[in-house]
N, C-alpha and C positions, 0 to 999 in steps of 0.2 A: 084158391079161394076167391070167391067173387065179390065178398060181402061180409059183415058183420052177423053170425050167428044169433038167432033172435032169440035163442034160450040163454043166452049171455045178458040179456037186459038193458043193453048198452043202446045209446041212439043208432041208427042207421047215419051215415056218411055215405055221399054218391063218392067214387073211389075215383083218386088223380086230382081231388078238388083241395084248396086252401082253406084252412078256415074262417070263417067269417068277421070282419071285424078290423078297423088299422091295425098292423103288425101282432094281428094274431097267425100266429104260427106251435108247429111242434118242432121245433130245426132248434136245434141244441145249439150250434156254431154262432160265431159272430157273425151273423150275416148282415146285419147294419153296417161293417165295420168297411167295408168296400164303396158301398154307394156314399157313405158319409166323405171317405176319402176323395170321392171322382165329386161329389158336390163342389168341395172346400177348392178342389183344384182346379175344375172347369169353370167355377167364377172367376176365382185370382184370374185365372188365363183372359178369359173371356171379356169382364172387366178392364183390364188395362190393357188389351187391342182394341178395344173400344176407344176408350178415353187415348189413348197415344195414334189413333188412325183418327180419329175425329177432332178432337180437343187440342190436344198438346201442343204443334206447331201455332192455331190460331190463338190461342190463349198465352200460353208461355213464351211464342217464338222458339221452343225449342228445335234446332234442324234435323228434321231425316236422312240425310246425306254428308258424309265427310269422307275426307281420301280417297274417292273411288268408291266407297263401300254408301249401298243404298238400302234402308231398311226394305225387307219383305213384304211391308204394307202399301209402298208404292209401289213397289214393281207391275208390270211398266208404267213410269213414271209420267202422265198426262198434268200438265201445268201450264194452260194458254195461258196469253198475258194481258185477258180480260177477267179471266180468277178472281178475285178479291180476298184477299188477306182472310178476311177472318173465313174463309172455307178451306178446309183441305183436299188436297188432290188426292188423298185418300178414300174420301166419299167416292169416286169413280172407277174404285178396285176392289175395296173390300166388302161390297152387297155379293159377289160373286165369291169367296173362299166363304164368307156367313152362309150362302144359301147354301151352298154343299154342303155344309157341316151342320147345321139347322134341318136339311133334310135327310141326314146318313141315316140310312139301314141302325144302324149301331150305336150313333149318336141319340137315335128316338130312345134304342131301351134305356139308355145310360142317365138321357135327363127326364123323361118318363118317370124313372123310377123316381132319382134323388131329388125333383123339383113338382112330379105328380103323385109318387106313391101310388102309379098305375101299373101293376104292383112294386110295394117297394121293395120284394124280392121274391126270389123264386118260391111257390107255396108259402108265400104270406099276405095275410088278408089285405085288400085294399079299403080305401074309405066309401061307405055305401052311396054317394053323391057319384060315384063313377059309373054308378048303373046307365048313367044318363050319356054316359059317352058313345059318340057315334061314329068310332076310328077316322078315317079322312075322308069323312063325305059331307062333312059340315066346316062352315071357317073359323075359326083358321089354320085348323089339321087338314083341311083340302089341298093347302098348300104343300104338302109333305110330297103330294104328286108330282110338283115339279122335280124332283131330284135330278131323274136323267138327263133335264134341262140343264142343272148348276154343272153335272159332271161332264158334259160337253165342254161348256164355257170353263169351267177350270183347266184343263188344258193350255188356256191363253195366257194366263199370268204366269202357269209353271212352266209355258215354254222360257219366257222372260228369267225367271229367277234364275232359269243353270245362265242364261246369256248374262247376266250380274255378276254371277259368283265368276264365270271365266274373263269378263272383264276388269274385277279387282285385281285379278294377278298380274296385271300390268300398271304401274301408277308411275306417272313422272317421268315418263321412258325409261325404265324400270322396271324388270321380273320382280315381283313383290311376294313373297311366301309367307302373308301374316294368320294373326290369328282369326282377324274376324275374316277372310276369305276362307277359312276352312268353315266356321260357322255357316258361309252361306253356303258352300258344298255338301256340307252335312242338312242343310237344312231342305234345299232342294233335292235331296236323297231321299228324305223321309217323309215329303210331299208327293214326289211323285211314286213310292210305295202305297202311298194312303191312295190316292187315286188310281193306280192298278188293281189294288186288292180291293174296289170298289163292289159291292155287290152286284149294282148294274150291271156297271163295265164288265162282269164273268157272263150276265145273262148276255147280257146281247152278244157277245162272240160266242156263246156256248148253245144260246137258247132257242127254241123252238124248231129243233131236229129232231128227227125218227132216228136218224142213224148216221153214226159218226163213221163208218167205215163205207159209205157206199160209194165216194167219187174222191179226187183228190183236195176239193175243196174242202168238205166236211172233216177228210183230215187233218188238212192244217188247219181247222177251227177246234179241231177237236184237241190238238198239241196247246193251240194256245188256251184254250181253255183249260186245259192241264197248269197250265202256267200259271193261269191266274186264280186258280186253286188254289195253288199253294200257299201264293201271297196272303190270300183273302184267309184263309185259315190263322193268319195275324193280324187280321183286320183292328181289334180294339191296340194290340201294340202301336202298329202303324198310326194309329187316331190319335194316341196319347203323347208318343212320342214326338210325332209330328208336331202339336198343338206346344209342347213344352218347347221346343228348338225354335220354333216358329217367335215365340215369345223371348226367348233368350234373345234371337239373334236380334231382335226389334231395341230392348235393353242396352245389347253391347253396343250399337250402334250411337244408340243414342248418349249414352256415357261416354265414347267417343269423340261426339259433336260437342258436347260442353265438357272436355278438359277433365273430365273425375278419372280417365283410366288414359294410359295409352296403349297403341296397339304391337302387341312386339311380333316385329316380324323380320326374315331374312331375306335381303334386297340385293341383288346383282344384277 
């Protein structure tokens, strides 16, 4: 069937379309119940790397570093010693993990939805002001282009992070096997998953071939692009989990640095 039978009397609907109107929909499920969730989490998160990458240290003095262990938001850590107090050497790392994740593939639908309601779910209506959207050919969605830029330059800090997390294991001339050195190992795990399973990052090793079998190059373009299929097929895990350890480890750190927790670890 193509269509709405016209001896049925019912209106005509063009078929695959949403209805019209903010969250009109026919979708019985909780479908709000997802994006409401990724809203309430992606600000928590987002918010307070914000404020502990920019704020914290200048305002409170709080420190980003103790024992060997260095929060994620400096890595690598830049702090000439014509700086002035009240800026953070944070400001010189973190426009580069923001713009990656500001421009993710996955990240657009996620805060699209829960902060445009462009649509704020699948087959449900959005608000009719969006008629006027002109995807990223206008600013400041223009900017959504740079992405392959951010995922370049990401590369540079998460090289840094695994060199952090493998230098905590050593403190004081001391093998150190604590906790928060697993946090960064775990954490530069799940960074550098998020930026393999990058959508780009698939195209550009995979993309614009006729044929993966015809020389030995396009083979092993074609394996790794195997590769990174699979990743990318947990693309939003990779996003979210990444973004919560990411935060964690900035926390534990810092709770660390002012005395609220110690860090139990085993040292030979």
């Amino acid at each position: 069937m193509t269509g709405i039978p016209a001896s049925l009397g019912l209106p005509r609907k063009p078929p695959g379309t949403a209805r019209q109107g903010l969250g009109a929909t026919g979708r019985l499920d909780d479908w709000a119940l997802a994006p409401a969730v990724q809203a309430i989490l992606f600000t928590v998160c987002a918010t307070y790397l914000f404020v502990s990458g920019i704020l914290f240290t200048p305002l409170l003095g709080t420190p980003y570093e103790v024992d060997g262990y260095l929060s994620p938001l400096f890595s690598p850590l830049f702090r000439p010693d014509w700086l002035p107090t009240w800026i953070s050497p944070g400001l010189f790392i973190l426009w580069v993990p923001l713009g990656f994740r500001a421009t993710c593939y996955y990240y657009r639908k996620a805060y699209y939805r829960f902060y445009f309601a462009d649509p704020p779910g699948c087959a449900v209506g959005e608000p009719s002001l969006h008629k006027r959207y002109a995807m990223e050919t206008r600013f400041p969605f223009i900017l959504q282009n740079l992405h392959r830029l951010f995922l370049y330059l990401a590369f540079i800090p998460l090289f840094f992070l695994w060199i952090d997390a493998g230098v905590s294991v050593v403190h004081d001339g001391q093998v150190r096997l604590g906790l928060g050195g697993a946090i960064l190992f775990v954490n530069a795990f799940l960074l550098t998953g998020y930026s393999l399973s990058c959508h780009s990052l698939r195209h550009i090793v995979g993309g614009q071939l006729d044929c993966f079998s015809c020389s030995r190059r396009t083979r092993v373009r074609y394996t790794l692009w195997q590769r990174l299929t699979s990743l990318n097929l947990h693309h939003m895990a990779w996003a979210w989990a990444s973004l919560i350890v990411v935060t964690l480890a900035d926390v534990y750190i810092r709770l660390l640095a002012i005395g609220a927790i110690a860090d139990p670890a085993i040292r030979f």
